[in-house]
C-alpha positions in Angstrom: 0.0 0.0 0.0 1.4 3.3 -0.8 -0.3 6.9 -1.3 0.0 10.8 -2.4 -1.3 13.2 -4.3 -1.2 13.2 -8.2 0.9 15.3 -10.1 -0.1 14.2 -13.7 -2.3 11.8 -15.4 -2.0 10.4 -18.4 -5.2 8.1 -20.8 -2.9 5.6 -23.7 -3.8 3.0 -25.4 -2.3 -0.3 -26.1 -0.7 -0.6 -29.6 -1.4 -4.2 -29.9 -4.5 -4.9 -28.2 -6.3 -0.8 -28.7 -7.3 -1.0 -25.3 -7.0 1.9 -22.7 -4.6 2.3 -19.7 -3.7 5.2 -17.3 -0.5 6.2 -16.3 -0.5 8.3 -13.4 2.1 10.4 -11.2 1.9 10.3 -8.0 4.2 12.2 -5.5 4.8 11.5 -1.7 6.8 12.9 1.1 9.7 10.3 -0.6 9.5 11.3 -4.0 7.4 10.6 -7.0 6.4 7.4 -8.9 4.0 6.0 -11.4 1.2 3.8 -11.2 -0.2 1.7 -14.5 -3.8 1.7 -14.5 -4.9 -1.5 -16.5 -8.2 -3.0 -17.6 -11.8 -2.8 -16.0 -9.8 -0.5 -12.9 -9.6 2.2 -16.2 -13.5 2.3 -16.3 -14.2 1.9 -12.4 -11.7 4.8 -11.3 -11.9 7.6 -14.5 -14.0 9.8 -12.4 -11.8 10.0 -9.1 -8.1 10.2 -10.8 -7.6 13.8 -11.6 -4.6 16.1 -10.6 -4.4 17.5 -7.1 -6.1 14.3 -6.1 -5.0 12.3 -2.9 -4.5 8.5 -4.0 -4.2 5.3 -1.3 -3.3 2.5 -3.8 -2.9 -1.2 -3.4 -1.4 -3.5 -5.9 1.6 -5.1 -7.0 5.0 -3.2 -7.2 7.0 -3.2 -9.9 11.0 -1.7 -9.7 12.9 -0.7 -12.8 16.0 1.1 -12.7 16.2 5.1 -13.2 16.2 6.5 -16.8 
């Protein structure tokens, strides 16, 4: 579980499949990150994501290195 506010918000689409996904900033007291919002969670949450918005979100965590 991990929360903040969001910074930026972002509606893409899947090249392969066409589908939607979200990506969407969120920064803490720690720093920033970026959650991947994937199938029927798209639908069920594109009212309440919007910048300036605090998120608590659960799911599974994913490290990559820095760019």
């Amino acid at each position: 579980m991990c929360g903040g506010i969001v910074t930026s918000f972002e509606r893409k689409y899947s090249k392969n499949t066409g589908r939607e996904f979200d990506i969407v900033t969120v920064e803490d007291l720690e720093g920033t990150f970026e959650v991947m919002i994937t199938g029927g969670r798209v639908d069920r949450y594109k009212d309440e994501i919007a910048v300036d918005t605090m998120l608590t979100i659960y799911g599974k965590l994913s490290v990559r290195d820095e760019q």
